[in-house]
N, C-alpha and C positions, 0 to 999 in steps of 0.2 A: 591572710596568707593563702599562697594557694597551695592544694593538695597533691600529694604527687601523684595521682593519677593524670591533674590536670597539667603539669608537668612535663607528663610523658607522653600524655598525646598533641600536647605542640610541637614537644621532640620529631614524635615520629608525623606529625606534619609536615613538618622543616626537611624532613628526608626524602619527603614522597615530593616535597619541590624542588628541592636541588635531583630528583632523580630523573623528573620530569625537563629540567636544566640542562639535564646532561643526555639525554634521550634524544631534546631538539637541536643542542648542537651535532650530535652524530648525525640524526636526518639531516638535516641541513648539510653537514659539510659530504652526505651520502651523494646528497640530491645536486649539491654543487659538481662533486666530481662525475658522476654521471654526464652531469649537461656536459661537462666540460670533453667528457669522451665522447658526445655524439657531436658536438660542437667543430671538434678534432677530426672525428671520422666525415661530416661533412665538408670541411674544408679539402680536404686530401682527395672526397669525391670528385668537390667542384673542380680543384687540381687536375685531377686525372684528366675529368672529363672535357676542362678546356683544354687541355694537352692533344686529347684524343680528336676533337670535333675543330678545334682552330690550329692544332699544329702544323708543323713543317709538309704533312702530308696531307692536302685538301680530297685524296682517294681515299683515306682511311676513313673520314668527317664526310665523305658524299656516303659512305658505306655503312657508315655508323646511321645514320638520319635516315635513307630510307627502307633498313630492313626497320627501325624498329617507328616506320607508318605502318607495318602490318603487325602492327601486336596491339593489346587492346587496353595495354596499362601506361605504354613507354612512350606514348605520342607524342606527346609535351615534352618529352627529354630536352630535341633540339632547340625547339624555343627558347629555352634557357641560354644557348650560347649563339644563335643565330639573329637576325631582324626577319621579320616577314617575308621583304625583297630578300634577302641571303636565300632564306629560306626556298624560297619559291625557284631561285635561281637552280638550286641543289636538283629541286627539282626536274626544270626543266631539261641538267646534263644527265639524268640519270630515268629517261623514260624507254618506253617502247612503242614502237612506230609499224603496226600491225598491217600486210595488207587487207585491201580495200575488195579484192579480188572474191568475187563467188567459187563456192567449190565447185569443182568438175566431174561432177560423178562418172564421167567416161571412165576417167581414171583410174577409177575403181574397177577390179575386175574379176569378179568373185566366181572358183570351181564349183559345179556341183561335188555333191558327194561319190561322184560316181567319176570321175574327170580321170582321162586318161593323162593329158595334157596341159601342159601349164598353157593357160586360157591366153588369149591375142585380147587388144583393144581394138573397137570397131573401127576407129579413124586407123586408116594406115597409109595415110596420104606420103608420111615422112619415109615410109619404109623402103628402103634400098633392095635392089632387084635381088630377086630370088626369092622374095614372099614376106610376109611380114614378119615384125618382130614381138617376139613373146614379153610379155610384161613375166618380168624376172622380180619375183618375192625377194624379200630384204636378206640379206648373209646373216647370221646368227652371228652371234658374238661367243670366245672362247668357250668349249667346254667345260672349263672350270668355274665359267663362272651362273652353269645351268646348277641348281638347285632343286628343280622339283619338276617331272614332265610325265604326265600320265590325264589320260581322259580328254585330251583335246588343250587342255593347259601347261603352261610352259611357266616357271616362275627364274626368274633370274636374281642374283645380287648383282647392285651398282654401286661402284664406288669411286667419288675424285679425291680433290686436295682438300674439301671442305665438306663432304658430305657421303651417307650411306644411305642406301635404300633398295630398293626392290621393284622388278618392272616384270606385269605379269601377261603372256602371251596367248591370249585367246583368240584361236582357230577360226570358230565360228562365230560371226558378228549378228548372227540370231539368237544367239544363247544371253546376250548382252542387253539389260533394260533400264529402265529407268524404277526406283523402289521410293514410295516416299515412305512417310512415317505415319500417316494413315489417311483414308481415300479423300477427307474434307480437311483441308488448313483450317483451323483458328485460332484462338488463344493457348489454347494446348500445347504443353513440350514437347518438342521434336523427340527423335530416339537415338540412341547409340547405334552405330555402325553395326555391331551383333546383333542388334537387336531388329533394324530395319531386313538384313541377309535373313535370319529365321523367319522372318512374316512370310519371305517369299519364298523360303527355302531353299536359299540360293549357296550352292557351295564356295563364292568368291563375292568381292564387294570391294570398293572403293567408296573415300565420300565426296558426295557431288557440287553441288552448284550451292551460291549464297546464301547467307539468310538474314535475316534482322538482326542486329546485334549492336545496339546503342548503347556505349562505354562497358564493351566487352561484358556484358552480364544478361543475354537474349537467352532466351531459353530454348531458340533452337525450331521454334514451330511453325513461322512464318518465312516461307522463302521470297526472294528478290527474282522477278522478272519471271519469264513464259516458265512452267512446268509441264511435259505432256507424259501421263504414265501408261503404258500400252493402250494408245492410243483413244485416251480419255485427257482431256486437257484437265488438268487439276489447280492452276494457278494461272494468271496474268498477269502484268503492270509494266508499266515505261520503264526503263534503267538508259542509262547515256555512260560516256566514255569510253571504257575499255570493254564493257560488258557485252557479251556476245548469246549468241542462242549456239549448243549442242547438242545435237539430235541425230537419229538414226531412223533413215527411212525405210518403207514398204521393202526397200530392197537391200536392206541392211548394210546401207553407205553411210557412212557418218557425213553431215554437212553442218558447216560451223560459218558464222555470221549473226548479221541483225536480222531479226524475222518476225512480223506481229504474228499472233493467232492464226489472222485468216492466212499470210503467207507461210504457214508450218504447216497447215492444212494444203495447200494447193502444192507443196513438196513432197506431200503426204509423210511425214513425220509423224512417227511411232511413238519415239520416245526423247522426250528430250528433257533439258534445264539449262539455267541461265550461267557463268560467271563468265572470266577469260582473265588476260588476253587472248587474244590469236595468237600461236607461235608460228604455225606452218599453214601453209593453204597452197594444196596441187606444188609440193614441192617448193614452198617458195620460203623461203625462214623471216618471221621478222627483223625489223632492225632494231637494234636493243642499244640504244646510250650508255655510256658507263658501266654502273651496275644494275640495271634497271630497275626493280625494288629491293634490290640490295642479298640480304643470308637468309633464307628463310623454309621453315617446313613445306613441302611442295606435294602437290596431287598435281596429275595431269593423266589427258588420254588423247589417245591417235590413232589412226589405220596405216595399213598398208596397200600397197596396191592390189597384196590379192585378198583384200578383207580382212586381214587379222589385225584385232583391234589389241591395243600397247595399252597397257595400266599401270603407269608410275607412281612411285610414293615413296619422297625423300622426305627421311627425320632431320631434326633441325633444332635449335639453342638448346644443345646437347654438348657435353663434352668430348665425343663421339663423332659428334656428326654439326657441326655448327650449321650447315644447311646449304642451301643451293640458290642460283640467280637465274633468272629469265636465258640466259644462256647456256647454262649449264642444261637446262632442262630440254632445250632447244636441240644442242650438241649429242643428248643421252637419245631423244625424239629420232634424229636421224641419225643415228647411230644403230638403232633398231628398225630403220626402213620404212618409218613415219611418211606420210606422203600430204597428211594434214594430221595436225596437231593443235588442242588448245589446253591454259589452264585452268586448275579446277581451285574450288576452295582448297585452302590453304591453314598455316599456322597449327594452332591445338587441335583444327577439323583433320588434321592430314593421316588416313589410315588403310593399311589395305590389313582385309580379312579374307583368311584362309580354310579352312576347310574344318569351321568352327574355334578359330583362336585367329589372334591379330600378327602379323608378321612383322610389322616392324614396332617399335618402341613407344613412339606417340607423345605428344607435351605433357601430356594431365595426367594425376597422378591418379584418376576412377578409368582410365583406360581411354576413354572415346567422349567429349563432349556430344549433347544432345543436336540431333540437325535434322532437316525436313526431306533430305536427299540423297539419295543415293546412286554410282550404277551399280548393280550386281550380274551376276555370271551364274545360270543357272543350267 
């Protein structure tokens, strides 16, 4: 016979199995309804998003595809509902068609500090009898919408139907340089936007030209294409398509185009870095397709004719501010008497700094991803 000890521990074995029983059917029917809710929420995605990218509206699906080629997680999105040719089609209606044109530094025509007069251009071949005509600096835009004007800078808010930001108006195009993140590239992480403005102790900053960044996780330390930082060249290499050189020469004219080394130097270029497009060149606006790369955070800078250099910076996949398009940016450019204009880095890099703190909002949630460039305002 058995004892009842032995009794009671197959009892309570028997318990510890059936409890073990009942344990795995609850994960199980846990794990099932789980699947079945992400299962659910993907379907409704795919829904949505064939709705979105192959619906009735082929503007919404060119809109949707090329703002999110400038992000560094969503690229593949359209893949998913496009073929290659689709694909590439999308592209082709929604590009930018930059000229081809050299800048005209004539055109530029910058007061001394001491200027009684708003300054002539030398050529005045066009000019109707009775003497030449004055190059007439750009109209301001409403009072209400000046936010901050003291020390030679001008800070404005800008706002459309899609987007908010900030364009900031520096007087003089000598105060304006090029900042990297320290005097040698290498493997080393770039720096925050704050962080690059205090090395040089510059009261203003935007971020500048490209950097390496394979599947959005570069760390910011390597830039793409010519670098010159007062007038110490700090970086070189090829770049092709859209990419342009921005720089500022001996006479503090901004000139934008393709330019190697030795032709930055025979411009005499100060300060420059690499990205673009082109928007404007000697008054000329590109031509933009569609949406050109579609909603997205934006940096850009320009001049005007009598030197004062423009620093734009629209926040972007924002609830706030969804962001802005190759025309928008273009429209804002000469709206402020832009006379050439190009774009800068973009997306999570888009920031302007202010007189020790960031003005607008920015993607990331540490403030400023790390980058190898900047301009600042000193």
């Amino acid at each position: 016979m058995q004892s009842k000890s032995n009794r009671t521990t197959k009892k309570l074995t028997k318990a510890q199995r059936r409890r073990r029983r009942r344990i795995r059917r609850i994960v199980w029917r846990s794990t099932l309804s789980v699947l079945t809710v992400i299962g659910l929420v993907l379907v409704a995605a795919l829904s949505a998003g064939y709705a979105a990218f192959r619906g009735p509206s082929q503007t919404v699906g060119d809109l949707l595809t090329v703002s999110m080629q400038e992000t560094s997680a969503l690229k593949f999105v359209p893949h998913i509902f496009y073929s290659d040719a689709e694909f590439q089609e999308i592209l082709a209606r929604n590009s930018v068609a930059a000229s081809e044109s050299e800048t005209d530094t004539s055109m530029i025509v910058i007061a001394g500090p001491t200027a009684e007069a708003t300054p002539v251009p030398e050529d005045q071949s066009d000019a109707p009898e009775g003497g030449p005509v004055a190059v007439q600096p750009a109209s301001t835009p409403a009072p209400e919408n000046l936010l901050s004007s003291e020390d030679g800078i001008e800070v404005y808010e800008v706002k459309g139907g899609t987007y908010m930001g900030f364009m900031m108006v520096v007087k003089d195009p000598s105060r304006v340089t090029c900042g990297v993140c320290r005097d040698k590239f290498n493997s080393q992480k770039g720096l925050q936007l704050k962080d690059i403005a205090k090395r040089y102790d510059a009261v203003a900053a935007i971020n500048g030209g490209g950097f390496e960044d394979d599947g959005g996780v570069g760390n910011g330390g390597k830039p793409i294409g010519l670098v010159i930082s007062e007038g110490t060249v700090r970086h070189t290499g090829k770049v092709s398509g859209e990419y342009a050189t921005v720089g500022f020469n001996k006479d503090n004219i901004m000139i934008i185009g393709k330019m190697s080394e030795s032709e930055a130097k025979e411009k005499g270029i100060r300060d420059a870095m690499t990205f673009g497009p082109k928007l404007i060149v000697n008054g000329e606006p590109a031509n933009v397709k569609g949406s050109g790369s579609g909603l997205n955070p934006r940096t850009a800078i320009g001049q005007r004719v009598d030197g004062a250099v423009l620093m734009l910076v629209i926040d972007g996949r924002q609830a706030s501010s969804l962001g802005a398009t190759y025309s928008d940016l273009i429209s804002i450019m000469l709206e402020y008497g832009a006379i050439n204009a190009i774009n800068l880095d973009g997306g999570s890099s888009s920031l302007m700094y202010y007189k020790g703190g960031y003005l607008n909002n920015g993607v990331t949630l540490t403030g400023s991803r790390n980058m190898p460039t900047a301009f600042i305002v000193r």
